[in-house]
C-alpha positions in Angstrom: -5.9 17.1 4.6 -4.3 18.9 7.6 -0.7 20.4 7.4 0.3 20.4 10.9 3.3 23.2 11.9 6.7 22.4 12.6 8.9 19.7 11.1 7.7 16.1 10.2 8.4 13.7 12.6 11.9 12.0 12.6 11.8 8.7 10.6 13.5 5.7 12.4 14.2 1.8 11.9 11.8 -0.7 11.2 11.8 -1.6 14.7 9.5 0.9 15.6 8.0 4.0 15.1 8.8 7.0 16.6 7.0 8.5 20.0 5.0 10.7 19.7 2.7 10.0 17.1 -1.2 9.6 17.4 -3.0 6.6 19.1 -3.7 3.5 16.2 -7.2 3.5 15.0 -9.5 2.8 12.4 -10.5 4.7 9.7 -9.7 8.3 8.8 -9.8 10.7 11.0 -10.0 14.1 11.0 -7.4 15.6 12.8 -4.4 13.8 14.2 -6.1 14.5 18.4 -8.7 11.4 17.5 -6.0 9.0 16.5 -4.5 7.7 13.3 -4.7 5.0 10.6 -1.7 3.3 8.9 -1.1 5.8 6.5 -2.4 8.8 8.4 0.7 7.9 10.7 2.9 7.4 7.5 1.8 10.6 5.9 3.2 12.2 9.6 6.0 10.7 9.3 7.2 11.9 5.6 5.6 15.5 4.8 4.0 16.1 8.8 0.4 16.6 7.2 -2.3 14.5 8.1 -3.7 12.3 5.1 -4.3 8.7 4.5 -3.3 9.0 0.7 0.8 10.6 1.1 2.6 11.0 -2.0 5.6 9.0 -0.9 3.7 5.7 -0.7 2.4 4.0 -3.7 -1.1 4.1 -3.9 -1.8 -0.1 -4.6 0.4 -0.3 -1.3 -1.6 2.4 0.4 -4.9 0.9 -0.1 -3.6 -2.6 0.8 -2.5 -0.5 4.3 -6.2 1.5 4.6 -8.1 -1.8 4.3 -5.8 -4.0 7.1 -5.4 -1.1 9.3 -9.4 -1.1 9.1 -9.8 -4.9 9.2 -7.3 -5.7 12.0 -8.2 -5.4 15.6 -6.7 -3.2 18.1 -3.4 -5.6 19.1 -3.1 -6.3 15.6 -2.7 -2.9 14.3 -0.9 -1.9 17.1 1.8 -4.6 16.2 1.8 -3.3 12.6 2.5 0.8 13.6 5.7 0.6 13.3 5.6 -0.2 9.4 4.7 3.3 9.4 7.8 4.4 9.1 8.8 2.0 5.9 5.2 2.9 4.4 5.9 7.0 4.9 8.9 6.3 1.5 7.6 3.6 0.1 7.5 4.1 -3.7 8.6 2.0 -6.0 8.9 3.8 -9.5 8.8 0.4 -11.9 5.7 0.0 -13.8 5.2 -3.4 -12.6 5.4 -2.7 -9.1 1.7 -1.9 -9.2 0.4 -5.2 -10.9 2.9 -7.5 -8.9 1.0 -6.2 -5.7 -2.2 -6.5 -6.7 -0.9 -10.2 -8.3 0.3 -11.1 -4.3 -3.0 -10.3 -2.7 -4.9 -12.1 -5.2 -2.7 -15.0 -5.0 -3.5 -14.8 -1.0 -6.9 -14.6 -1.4 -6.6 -17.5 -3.6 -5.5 -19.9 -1.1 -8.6 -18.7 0.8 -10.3 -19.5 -2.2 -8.7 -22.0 -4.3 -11.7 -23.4 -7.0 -12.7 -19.4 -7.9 -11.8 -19.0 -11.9 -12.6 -15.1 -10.8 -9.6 -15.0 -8.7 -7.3 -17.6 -11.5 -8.0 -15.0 -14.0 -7.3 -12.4 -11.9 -4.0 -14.0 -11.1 -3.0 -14.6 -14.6 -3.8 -10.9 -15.7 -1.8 -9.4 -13.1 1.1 -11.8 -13.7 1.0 -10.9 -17.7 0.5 -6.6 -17.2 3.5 -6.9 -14.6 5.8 -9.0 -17.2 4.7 -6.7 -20.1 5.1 -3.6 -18.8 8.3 -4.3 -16.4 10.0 -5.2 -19.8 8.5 -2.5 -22.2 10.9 0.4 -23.2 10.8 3.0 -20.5 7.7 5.3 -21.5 6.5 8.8 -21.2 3.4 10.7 -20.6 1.0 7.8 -22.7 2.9 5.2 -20.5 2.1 6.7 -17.2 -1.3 7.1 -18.3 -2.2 3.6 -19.3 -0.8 2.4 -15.6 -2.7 5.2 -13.8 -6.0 3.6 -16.2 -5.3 0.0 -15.6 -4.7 1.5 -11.0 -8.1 2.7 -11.2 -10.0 0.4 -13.1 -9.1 -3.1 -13.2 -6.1 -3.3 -10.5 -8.6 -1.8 -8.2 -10.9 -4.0 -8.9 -8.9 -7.0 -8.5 -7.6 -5.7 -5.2 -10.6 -4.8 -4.0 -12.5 -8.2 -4.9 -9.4 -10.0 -3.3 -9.2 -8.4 0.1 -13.1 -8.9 0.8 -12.2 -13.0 0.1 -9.3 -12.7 2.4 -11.2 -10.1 5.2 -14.1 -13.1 5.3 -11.6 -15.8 6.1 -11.5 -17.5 9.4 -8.3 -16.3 10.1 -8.6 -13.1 8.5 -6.6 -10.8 10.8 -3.3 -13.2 10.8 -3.6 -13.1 6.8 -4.1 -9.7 6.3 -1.7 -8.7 8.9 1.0 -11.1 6.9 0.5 -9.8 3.8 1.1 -6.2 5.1 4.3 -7.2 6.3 5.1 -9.3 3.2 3.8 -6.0 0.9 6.2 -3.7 2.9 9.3 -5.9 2.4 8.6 -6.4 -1.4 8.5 -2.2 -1.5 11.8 -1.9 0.0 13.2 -4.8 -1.9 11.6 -3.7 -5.3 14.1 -2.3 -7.9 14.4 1.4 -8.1 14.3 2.4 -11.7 13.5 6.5 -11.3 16.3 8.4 -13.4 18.3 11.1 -11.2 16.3 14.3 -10.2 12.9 12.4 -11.5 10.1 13.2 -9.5 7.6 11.1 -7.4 4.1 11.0 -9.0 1.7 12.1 -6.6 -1.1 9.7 -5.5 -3.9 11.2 -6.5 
């Protein structure tokens, strides 16, 4: 991580991104002269250090960004830089957020794939842990740990699984680049459900 001096870069409208920022590229990079991913450009925008994992962006919706940003070609991810600006405050605080993504790009990656029972089970699990827990009595330190369990193990797993059906697909770069876009919207649409004053967990 590189904190970079002077203030973060201004945030504007979804129409773009501000000037100024580092050329789109893929992967990380090491220092902001070599370019930028998605999120590296995000994480400029919000705290003005250089990271692909900021703590205002949910990490489900990160990794969705890492893998498109990587998986895109060059006019493709230069079309999706200015989401960088909705991605640098993008974190929904409900516990189903997390599962509801992971349930979307499964359910894309299922109409790459419609016969696979891995990806209908998938579907179904998602769509269960995001109606349990969205309705659950709001929870402490045992709640946040059970999501942060279920992020890393199976949600990641399910994720992971769906985007290499959905990066194979013919039309892979229209997909993933749709589902981006789709993801971002469903962020800024999601219902905020953080008390006043409570803080955003960090991503690692």
């Amino acid at each position: 991580m590189t904190a970079l001096p002077g203030r973060p870069w201004p945030a504007q409208s979804p129409a773009g991104a501000p000037d100024g920022l580092p050329s789109p590229g893929r992967f990380a990079h090491l220092h902001p002269d070599d370019g930028a991913c998605l999120m590296e450009a995000a994480a400029l925008l919000a705290s003005g250090r250089f990271t692909d994992s900021p703590a205002g962006t949910h990490p489900a919706l990160a990794a969705l960004a890492r893998v498109v940003n990587d998986s895109v070609g060059d006019g493709a991810r230069h079309a999706l830089w200015p989401l960088a600006a909705d991605l640098a405050d993008a974190h929904p605080s409900g516990r189903g957020y997390a599962p509801l993504l992971v349930g979307t790009v499964v359910e894309a990656a299922r109409l790459v794939r419609p016969s696979s029972q891995r990806l209908a089970r998938y579907g179904r699990g998602c769509r269960l842990r995001a109606d349990r827990v969205t309705h659950a009595p709001a929870g402490g330190a045992a709640a946040r740990m059970a999501d942060l369990l279920w992020w890393r193990g199976p949600g990641r797993r399910h994720l992971e699984h769906a985007l290499r059906v959905l990066c194979a697909a013919p039309d892979a770069e229209q997909r993933l680049a749709g589902l981006l876009r789709q993801a971002v919207t469903q962020a800024r649409e999601y219902p905020d459900e953080r008390a006043p004053g409570r803080e955003v967990p960090c991503n690692r």
